[in-house]
C-alpha positions as CSV (number, residue, x, y, z in Angstrom):
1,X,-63.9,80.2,-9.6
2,X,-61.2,77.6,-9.8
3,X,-63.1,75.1,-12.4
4,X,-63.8,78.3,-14.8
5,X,-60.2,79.3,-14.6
6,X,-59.0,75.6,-15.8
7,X,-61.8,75.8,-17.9
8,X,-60.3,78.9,-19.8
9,X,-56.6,78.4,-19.7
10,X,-57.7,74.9,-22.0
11,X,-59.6,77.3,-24.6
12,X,-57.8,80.4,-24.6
13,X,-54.5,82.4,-23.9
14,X,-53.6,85.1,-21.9
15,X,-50.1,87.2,-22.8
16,X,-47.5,88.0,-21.0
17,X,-44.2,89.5,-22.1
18,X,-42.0,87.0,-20.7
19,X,-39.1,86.4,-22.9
20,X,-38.9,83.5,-25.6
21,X,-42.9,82.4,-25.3
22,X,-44.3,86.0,-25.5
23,X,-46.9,85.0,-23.4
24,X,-48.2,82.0,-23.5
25,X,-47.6,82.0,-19.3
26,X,-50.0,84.3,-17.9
27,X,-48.3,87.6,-16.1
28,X,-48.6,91.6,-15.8
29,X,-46.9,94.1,-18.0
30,X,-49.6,95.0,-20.3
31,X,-49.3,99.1,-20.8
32,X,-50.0,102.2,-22.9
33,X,-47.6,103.2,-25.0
34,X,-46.2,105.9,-23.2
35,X,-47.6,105.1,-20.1
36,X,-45.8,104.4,-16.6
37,X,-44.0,100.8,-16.5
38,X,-44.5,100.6,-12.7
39,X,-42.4,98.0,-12.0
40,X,-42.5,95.8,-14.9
41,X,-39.2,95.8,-17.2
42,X,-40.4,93.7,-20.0
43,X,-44.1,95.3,-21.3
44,X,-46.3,95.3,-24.4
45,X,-48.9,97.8,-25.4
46,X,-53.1,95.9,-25.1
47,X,-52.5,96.0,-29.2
48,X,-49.5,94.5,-29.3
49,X,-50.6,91.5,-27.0
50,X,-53.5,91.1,-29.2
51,X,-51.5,90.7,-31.8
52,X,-49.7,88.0,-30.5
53,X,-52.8,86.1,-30.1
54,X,-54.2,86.9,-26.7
55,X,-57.4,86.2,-26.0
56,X,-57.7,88.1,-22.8
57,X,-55.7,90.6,-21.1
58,X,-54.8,91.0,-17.5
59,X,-54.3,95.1,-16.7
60,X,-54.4,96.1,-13.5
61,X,-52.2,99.3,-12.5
62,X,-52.6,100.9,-15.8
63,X,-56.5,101.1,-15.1
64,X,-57.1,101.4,-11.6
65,X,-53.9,104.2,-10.8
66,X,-55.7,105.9,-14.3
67,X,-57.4,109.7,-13.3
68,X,-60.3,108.7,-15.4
69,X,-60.6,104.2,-15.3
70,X,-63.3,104.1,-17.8
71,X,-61.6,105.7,-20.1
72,X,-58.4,104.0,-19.4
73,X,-60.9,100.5,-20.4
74,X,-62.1,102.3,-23.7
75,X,-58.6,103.4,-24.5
76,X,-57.3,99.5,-24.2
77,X,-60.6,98.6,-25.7
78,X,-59.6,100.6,-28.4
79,X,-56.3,99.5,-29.2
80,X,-57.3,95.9,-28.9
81,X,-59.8,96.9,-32.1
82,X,-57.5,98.2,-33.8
83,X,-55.1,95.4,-33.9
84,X,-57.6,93.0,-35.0
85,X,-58.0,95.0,-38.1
């Protein structure tokens, strides 16, 4: 897995809301709008990562704690579309 990682950090970039470089460091603290902030104090909606040029998200909590975890992917799926508009 190791090689594939390297390979993707060259080629892409993963957000994470960490002040001053809004993400280019990988991290958590993607969530709904609305949504439960678990333990993260600096967040940003799927969209809003997006936006700032993410090319992959990393959500865990907000999906697998989520009654319904397919939908919870569809929703973020969703969003993600949207901001690419």
């Amino acid at each position: 897995m190791k090689p594939i990682i390297n390979m993707a950090s060259r080629r892409s970039t993963t957000i994470g809301p960490h002040p001053g470089n809004m993400g280019r460091r990988p991290g958590g603290g993607i969530r709904f709008p609305g949504g439960s902030l678990d333990d993260q104090s600096r967040v940003v909606s799927p969209a809003e990562a997006v936006q700032a040029g993410a090319d992959f998200l990393v959500m865990g909590r907000p999906i697998t704690k989520a009654e319904n975890p397919a939908l919870a992917v569809g929703s973020a799926l969703q969003q993600m579309q949207k901001a690419t508009r």
